[in-house]
MARLO-949274 format. One record per residue (C-alpha): residue number from 1; chain; x, y, z. Coordinates in nm, 2 decimals, always signed. Layout:
@nr: NUM | kette: A | px: X | py: Y | pz: Z
...
//
This chain:
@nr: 1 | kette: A | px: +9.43 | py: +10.34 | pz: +9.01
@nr: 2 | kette: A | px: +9.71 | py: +10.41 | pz: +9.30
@nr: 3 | kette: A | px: +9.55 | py: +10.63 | pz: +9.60
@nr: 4 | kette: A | px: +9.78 | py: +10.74 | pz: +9.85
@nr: 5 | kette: A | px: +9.68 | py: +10.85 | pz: +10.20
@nr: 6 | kette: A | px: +9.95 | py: +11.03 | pz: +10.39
@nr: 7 | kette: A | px: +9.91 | py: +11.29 | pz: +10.65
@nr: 8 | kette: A | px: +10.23 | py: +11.63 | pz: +10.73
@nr: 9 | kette: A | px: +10.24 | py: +11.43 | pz: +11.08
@nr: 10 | kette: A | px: +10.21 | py: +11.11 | pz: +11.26
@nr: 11 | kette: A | px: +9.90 | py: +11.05 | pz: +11.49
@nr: 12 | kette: A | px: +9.60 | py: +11.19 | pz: +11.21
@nr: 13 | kette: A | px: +9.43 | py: +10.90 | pz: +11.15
@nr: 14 | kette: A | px: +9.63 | py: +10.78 | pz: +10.77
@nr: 15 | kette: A | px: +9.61 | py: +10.43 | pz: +10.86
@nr: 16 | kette: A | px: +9.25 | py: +10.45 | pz: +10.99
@nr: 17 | kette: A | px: +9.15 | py: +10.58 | pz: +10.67
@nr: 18 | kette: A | px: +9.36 | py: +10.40 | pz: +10.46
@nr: 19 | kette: A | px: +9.24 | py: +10.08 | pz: +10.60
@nr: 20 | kette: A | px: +8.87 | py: +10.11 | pz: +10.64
@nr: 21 | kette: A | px: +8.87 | py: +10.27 | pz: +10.22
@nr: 22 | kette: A | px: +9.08 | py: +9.93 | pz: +10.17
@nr: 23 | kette: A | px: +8.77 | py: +9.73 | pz: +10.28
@nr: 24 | kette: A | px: +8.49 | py: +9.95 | pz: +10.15
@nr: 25 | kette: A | px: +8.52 | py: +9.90 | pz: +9.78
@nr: 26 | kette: A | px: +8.49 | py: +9.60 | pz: +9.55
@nr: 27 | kette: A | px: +8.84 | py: +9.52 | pz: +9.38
@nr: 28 | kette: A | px: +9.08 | py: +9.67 | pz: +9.59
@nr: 29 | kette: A | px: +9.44 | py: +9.64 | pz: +9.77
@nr: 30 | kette: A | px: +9.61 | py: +9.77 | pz: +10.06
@nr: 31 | kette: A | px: +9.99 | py: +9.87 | pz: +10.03
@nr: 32 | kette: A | px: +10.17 | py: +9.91 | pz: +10.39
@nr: 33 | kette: A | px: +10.47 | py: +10.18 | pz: +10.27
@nr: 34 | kette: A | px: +10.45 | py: +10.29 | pz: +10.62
@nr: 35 | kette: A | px: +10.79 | py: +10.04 | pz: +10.69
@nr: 36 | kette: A | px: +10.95 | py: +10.21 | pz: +10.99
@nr: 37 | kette: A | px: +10.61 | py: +10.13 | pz: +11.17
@nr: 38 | kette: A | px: +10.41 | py: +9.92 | pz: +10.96
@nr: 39 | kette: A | px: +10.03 | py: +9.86 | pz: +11.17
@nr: 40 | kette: A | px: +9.77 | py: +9.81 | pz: +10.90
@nr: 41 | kette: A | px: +9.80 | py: +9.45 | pz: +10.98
@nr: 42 | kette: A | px: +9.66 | py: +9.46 | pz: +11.32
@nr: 43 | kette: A | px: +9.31 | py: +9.60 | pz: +11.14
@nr: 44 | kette: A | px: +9.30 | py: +9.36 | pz: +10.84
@nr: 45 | kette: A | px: +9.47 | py: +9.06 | pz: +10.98
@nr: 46 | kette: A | px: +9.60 | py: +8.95 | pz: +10.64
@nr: 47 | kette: A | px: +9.69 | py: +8.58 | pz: +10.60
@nr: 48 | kette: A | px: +10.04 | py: +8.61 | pz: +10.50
@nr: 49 | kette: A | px: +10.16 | py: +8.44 | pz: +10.18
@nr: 50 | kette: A | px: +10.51 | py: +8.53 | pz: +10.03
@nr: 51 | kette: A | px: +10.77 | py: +8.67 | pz: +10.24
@nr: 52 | kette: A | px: +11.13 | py: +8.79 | pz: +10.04
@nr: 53 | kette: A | px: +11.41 | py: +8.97 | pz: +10.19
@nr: 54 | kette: A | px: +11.52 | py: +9.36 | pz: +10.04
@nr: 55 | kette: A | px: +11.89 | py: +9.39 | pz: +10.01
@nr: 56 | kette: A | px: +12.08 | py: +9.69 | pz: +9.92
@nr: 57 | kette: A | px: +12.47 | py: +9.63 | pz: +9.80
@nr: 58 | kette: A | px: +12.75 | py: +9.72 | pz: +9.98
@nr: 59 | kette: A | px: +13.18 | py: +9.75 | pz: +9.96
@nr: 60 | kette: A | px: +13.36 | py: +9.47 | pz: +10.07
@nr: 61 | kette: A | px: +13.72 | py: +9.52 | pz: +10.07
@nr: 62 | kette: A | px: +14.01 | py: +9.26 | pz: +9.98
@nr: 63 | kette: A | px: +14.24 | py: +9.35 | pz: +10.20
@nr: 64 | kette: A | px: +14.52 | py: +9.15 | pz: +10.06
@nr: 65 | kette: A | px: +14.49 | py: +9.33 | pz: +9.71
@nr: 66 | kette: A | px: +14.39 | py: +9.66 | pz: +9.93
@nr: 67 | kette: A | px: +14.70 | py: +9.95 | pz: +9.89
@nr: 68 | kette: A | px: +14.53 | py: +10.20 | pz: +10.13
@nr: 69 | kette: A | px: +14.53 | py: +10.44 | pz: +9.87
@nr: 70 | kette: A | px: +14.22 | py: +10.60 | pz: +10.04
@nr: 71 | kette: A | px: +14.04 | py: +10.68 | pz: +9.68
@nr: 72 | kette: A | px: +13.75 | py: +10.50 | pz: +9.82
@nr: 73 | kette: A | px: +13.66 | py: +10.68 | pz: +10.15
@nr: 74 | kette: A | px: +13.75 | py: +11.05 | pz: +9.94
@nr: 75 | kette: A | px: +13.46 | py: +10.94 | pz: +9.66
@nr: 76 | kette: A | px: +13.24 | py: +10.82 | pz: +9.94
@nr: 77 | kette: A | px: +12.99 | py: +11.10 | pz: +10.02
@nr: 78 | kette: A | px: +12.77 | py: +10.94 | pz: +10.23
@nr: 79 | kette: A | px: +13.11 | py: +10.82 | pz: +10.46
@nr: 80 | kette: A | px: +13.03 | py: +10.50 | pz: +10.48
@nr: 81 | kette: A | px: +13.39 | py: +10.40 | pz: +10.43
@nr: 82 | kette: A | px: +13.73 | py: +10.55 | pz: +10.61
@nr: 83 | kette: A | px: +14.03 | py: +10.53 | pz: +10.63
@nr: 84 | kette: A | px: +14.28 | py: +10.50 | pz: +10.97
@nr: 85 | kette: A | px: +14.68 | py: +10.44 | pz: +10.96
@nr: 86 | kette: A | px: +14.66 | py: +10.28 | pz: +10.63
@nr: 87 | kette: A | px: +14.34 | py: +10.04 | pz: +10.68
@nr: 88 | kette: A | px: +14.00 | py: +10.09 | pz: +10.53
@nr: 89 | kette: A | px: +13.69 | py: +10.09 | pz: +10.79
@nr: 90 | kette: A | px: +13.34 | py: +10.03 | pz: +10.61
@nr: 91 | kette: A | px: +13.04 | py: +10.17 | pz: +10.79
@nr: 92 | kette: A | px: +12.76 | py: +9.99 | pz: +10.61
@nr: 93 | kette: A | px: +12.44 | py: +10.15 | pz: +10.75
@nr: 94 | kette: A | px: +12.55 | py: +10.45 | pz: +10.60
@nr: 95 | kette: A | px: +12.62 | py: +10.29 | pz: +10.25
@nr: 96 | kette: A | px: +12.37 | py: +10.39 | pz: +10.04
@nr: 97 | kette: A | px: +12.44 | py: +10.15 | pz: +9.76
@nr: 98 | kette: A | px: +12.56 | py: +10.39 | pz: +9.51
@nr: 99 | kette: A | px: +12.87 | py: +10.17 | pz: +9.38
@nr: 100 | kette: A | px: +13.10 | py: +10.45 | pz: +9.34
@nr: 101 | kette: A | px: +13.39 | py: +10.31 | pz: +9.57
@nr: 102 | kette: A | px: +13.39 | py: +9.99 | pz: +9.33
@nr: 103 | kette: A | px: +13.43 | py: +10.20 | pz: +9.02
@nr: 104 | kette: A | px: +13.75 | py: +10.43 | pz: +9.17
@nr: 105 | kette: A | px: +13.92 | py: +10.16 | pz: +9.34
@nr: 106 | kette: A | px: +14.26 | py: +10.12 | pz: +9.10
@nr: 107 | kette: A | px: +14.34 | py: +9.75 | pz: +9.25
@nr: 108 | kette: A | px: +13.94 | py: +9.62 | pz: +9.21
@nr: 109 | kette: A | px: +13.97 | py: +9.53 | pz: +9.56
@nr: 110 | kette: A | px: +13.63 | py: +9.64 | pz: +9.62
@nr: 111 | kette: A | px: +13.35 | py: +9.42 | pz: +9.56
@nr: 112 | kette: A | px: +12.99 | py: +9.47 | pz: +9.62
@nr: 113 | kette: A | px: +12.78 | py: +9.23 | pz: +9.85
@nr: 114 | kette: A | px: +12.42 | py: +9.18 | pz: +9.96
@nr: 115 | kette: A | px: +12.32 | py: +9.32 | pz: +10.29
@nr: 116 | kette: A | px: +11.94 | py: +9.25 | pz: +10.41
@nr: 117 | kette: A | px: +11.75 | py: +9.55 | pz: +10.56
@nr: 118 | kette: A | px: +11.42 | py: +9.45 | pz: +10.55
@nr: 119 | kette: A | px: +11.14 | py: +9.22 | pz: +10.45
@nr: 120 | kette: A | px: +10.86 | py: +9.23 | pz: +10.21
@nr: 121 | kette: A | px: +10.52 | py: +9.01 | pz: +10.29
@nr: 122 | kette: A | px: +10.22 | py: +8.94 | pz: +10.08
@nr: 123 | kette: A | px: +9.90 | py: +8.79 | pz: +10.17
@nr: 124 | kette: A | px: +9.52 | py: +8.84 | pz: +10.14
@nr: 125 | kette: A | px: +9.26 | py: +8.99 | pz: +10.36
@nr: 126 | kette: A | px: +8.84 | py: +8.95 | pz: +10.36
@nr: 127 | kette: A | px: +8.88 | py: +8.66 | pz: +10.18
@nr: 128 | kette: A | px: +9.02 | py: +8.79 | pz: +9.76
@nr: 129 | kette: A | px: +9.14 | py: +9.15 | pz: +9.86
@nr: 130 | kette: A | px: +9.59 | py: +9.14 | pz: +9.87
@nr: 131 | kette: A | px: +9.80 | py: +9.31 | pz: +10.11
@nr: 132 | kette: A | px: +10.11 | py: +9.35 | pz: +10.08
@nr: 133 | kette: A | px: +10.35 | py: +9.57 | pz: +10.33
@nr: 134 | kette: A | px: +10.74 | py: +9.62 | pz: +10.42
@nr: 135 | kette: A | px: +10.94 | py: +9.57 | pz: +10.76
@nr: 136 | kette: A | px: +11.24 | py: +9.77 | pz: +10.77
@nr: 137 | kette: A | px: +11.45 | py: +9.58 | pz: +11.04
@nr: 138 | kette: A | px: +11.56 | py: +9.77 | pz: +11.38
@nr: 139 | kette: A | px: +11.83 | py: +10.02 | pz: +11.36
@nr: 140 | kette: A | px: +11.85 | py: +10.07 | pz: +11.02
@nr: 141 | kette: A | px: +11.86 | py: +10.40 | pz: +10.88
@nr: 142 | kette: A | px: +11.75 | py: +10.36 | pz: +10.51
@nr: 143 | kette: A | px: +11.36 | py: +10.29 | pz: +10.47
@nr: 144 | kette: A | px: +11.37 | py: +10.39 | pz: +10.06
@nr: 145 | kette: A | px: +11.50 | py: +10.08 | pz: +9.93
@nr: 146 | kette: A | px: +11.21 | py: +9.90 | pz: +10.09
@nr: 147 | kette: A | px: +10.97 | py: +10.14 | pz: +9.97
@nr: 148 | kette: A | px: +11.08 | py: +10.14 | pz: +9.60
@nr: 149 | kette: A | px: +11.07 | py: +9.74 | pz: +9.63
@nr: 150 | kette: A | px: +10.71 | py: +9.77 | pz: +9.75
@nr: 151 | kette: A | px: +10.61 | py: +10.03 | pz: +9.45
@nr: 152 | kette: A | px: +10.74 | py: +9.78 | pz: +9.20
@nr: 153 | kette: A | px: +10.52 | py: +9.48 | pz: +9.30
@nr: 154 | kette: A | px: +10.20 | py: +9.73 | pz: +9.24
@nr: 155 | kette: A | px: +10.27 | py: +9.67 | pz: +8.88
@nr: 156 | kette: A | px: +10.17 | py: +9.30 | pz: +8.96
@nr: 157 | kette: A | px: +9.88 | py: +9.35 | pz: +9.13
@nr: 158 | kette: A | px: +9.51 | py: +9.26 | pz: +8.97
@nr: 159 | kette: A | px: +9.28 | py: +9.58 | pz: +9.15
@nr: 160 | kette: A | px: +9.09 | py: +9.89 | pz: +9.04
@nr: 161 | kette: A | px: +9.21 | py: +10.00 | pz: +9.31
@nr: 162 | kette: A | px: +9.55 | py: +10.01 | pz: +9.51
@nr: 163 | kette: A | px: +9.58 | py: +10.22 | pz: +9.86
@nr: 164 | kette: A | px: +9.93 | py: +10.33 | pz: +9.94
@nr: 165 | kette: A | px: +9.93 | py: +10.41 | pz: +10.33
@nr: 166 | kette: A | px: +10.24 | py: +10.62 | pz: +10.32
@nr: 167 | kette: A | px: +10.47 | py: +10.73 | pz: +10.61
@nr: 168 | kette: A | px: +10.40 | py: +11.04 | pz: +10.81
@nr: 169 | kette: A | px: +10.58 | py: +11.36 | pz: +10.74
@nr: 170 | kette: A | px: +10.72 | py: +11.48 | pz: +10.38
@nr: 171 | kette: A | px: +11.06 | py: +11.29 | pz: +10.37
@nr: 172 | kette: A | px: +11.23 | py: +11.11 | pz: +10.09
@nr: 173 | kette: A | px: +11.04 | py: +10.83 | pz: +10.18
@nr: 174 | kette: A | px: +10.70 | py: +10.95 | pz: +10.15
@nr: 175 | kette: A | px: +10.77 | py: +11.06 | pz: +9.78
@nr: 176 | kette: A | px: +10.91 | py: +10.71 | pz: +9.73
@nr: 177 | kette: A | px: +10.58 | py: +10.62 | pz: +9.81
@nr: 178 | kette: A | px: +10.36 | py: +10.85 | pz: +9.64
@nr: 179 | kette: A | px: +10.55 | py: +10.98 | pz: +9.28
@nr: 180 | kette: A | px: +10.36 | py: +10.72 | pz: +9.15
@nr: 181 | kette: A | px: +9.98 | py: +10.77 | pz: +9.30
@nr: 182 | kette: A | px: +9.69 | py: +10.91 | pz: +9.05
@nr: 183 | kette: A | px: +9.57 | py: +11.09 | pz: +9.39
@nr: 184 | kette: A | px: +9.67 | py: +11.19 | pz: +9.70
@nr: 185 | kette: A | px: +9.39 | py: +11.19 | pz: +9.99
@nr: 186 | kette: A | px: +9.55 | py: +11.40 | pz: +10.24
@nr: 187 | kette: A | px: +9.46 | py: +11.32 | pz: +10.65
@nr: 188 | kette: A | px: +9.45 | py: +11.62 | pz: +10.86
@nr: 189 | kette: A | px: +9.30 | py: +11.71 | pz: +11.21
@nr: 190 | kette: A | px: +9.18 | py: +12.07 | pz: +11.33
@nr: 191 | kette: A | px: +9.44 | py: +12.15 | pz: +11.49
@nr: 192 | kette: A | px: +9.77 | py: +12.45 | pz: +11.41
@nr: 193 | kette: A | px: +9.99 | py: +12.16 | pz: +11.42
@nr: 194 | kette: A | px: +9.82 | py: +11.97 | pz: +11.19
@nr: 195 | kette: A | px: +9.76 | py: +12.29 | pz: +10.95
@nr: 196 | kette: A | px: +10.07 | py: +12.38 | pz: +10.95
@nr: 197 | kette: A | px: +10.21 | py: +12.05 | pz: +10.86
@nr: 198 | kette: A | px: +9.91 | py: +12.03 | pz: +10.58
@nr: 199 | kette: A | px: +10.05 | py: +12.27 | pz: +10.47
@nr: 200 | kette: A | px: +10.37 | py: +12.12 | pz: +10.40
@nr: 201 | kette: A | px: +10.22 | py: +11.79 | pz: +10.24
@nr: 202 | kette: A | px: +10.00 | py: +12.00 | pz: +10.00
@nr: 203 | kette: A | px: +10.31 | py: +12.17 | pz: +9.93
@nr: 204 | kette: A | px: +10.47 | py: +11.83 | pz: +9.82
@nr: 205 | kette: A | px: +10.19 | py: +11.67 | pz: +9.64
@nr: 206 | kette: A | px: +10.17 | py: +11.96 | pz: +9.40
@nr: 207 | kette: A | px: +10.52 | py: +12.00 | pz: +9.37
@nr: 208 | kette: A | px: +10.48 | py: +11.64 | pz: +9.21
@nr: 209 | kette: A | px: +10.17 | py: +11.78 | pz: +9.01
@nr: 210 | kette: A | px: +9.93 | py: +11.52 | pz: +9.15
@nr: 211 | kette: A | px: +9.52 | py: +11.58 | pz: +9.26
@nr: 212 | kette: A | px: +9.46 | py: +11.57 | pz: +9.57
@nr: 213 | kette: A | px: +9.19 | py: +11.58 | pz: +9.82
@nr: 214 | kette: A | px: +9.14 | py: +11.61 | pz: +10.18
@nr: 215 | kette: A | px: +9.01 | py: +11.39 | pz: +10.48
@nr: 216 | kette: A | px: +8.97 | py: +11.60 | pz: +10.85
@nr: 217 | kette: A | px: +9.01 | py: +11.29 | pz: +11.16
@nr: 218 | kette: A | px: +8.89 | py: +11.44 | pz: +11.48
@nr: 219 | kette: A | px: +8.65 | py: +11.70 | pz: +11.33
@nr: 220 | kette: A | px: +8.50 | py: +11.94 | pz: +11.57
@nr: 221 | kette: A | px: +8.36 | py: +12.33 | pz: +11.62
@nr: 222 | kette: A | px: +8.75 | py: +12.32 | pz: +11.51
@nr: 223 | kette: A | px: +8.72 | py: +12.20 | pz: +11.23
@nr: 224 | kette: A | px: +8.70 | py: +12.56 | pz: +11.03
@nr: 225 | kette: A | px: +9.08 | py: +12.65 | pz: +11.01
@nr: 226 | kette: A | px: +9.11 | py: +12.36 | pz: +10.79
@nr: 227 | kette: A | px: +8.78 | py: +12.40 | pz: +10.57
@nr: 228 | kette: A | px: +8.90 | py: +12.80 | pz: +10.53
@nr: 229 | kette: A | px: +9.27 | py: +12.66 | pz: +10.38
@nr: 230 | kette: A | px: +9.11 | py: +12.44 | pz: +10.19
@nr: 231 | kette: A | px: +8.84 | py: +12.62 | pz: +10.02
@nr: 232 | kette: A | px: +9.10 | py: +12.95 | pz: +10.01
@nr: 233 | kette: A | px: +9.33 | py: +12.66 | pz: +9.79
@nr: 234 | kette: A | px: +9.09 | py: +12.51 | pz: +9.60
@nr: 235 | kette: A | px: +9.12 | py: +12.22 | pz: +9.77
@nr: 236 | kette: A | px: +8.80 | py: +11.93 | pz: +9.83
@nr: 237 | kette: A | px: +8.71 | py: +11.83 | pz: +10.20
@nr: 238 | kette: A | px: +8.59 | py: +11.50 | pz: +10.08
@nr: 239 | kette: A | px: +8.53 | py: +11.37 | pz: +10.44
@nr: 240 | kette: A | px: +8.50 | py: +11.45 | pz: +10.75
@nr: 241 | kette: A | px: +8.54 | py: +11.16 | pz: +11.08
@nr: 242 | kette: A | px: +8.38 | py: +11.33 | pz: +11.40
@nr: 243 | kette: A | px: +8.58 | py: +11.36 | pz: +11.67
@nr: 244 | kette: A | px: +8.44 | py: +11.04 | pz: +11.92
@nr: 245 | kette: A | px: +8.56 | py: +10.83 | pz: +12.22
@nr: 246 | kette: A | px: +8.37 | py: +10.55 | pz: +12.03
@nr: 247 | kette: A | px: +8.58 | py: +10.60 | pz: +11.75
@nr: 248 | kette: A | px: +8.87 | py: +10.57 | pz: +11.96
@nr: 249 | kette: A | px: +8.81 | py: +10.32 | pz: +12.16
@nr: 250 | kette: A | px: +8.72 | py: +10.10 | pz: +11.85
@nr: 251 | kette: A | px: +9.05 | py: +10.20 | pz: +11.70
@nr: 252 | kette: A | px: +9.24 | py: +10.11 | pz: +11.98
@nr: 253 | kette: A | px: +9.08 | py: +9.75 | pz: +11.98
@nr: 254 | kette: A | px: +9.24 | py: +9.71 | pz: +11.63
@nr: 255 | kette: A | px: +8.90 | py: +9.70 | pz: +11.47
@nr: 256 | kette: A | px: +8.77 | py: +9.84 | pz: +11.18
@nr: 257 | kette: A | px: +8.51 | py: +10.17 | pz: +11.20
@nr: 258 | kette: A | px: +8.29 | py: +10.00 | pz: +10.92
@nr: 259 | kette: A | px: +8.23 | py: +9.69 | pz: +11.09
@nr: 260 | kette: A | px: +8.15 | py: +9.86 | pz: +11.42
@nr: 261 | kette: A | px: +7.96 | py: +10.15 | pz: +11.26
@nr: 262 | kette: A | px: +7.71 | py: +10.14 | pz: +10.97
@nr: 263 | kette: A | px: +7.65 | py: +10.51 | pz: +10.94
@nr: 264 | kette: A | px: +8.08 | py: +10.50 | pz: +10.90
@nr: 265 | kette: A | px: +8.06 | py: +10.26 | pz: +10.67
@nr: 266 | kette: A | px: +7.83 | py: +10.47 | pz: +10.45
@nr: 267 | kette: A | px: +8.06 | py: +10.76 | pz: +10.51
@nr: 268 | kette: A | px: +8.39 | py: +10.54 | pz: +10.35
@nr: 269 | kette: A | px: +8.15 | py: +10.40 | pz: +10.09
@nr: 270 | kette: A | px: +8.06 | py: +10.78 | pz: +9.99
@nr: 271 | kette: A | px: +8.47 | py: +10.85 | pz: +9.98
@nr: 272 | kette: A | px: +8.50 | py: +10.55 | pz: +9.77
@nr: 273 | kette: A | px: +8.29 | py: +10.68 | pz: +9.54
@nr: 274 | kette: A | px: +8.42 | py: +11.02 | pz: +9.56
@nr: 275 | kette: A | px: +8.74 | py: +10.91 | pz: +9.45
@nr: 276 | kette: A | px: +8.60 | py: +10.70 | pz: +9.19
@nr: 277 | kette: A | px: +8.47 | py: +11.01 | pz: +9.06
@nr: 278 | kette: A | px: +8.77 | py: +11.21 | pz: +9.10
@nr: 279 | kette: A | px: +8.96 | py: +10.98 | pz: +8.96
//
């Protein structure tokens, strides 16, 4: 079963929860999609096995066969290739890997090349449980790729259970990473902001038509905006984390909640078998 935790906004606590449900059930794996800003790592400290680069193709132009006839850079919708005084500049961030200047070229001066954007490592962590999680490299602008690359080794993986920490936000990158979950567990803090952007990721989960459930980070007196959405959208609380300088200050030691606190540990163990449940 594929769980994926993702949060309307950076900052709620996804990766906290994602990682400490990673280590609180029997036969399970933790999945990094998170590629921009990958930092599930520094919790589980995964020994790191595999490593593979992800390439995305790209135009590269002959330019003795080349006749500047400029079909190329008018098909090109993404402008990743243009053309000034006769001579065809490629912009290959921009190239989304579509193929479409290769097919309306009339001279086949345009061939299609690897480009590397990012890196793909697997490992273990506590000893049997795998880890696997993408690095997009610096500057570049296209984190799907990746993502889709990190989906597809899922279908090699031997767990009950697989947690996806997704990206923050509802861009195309978090339904890369989610289109394919059984449930969504949805990481919100009492807060307007993080209603409002709720909200929005409730909005995109059932858009896909997937169950979902929701974990409150942070939980105070607060803590009632989000309960009232949730029970007003039929909508499980399935945890709650307490708002806590403890909490905090073992987060920002890069250690886990479950190993510092037993009655936290409970609380993931319940979630894990909440989900089982749900599931």
């Amino acid at each position: 079963m594929i769980i994926s935790v993702l949060s309307g906004k950076g900052g709620t606590g996804k990766t906290t929860v994602a990682t400490n449900l990673a280590c609180s059930g029997r036969k399970t794996a933790y999945i990094d999609c998170d590629v921009e800003e990958p930092n599930g790592f520094l919790f589980l400290n995964p020994a790191i096995e595999q490593m593979e680069e992800v390439n995305v193709m790209v135009p590269s132009i002959d330019k003795e066969n080349c006749v500047a006839c400029g079909l190329c850079s008018k098909w090109c919708q993404f402008h990743a290739i243009a053309q000034v005084n006769k001579t065809p500049l490629t912009f290959l961030q921009l190239c989304h890997g579509c193929g479409l200047c290769t097919l309306v070229c009339p001279e086949k001066a345009i061939t299609e090349v690897p480009r590397e954007i990012g890196i793909i490592e697997r490992g273990r962590f506590n000893d049997d449980k795998i880890f696997i999680h993408g690095v997009l490299k610096t500057g570049e602008p296209l984190a799907v790729p990746v993502i889709n690359r990190i989906i597809e080794k899922i279908r090699e993986i031997a767990a009950d259970f697989v947690i996806v920490d997704c990206p923050p936000g509802s861009s195309c990158s978090v339904i890369a990473a989610v289109e394919n979950s059984d449930f969504c567990l949805l990481v919100t803090e009492p807060t307007p902001f993080g209603l409002h952007d709720l909200k929005i990721a409730v909005d995109l989960v059932r858009a896909l038509n997937i169950p979902l459930g929701v974990v409150v980070n942070k939980a105070d007196d607060r803590s009632g905006i989000i309960r009232d959405y949730c029970e007003a959208q039929h909508i499980p609380v399935l945890m709650e984390l307490p708002f806590s300088k403890r909490i905090a200050r073992t987060y920002s030691a890069g250690k886990l909640l479950i190993q510092e606190d037993s009655q936290l540990k409970q609380q993931f163990q319940d979630l894990m078998a909440k989900l089982e449940g749900v599931v």
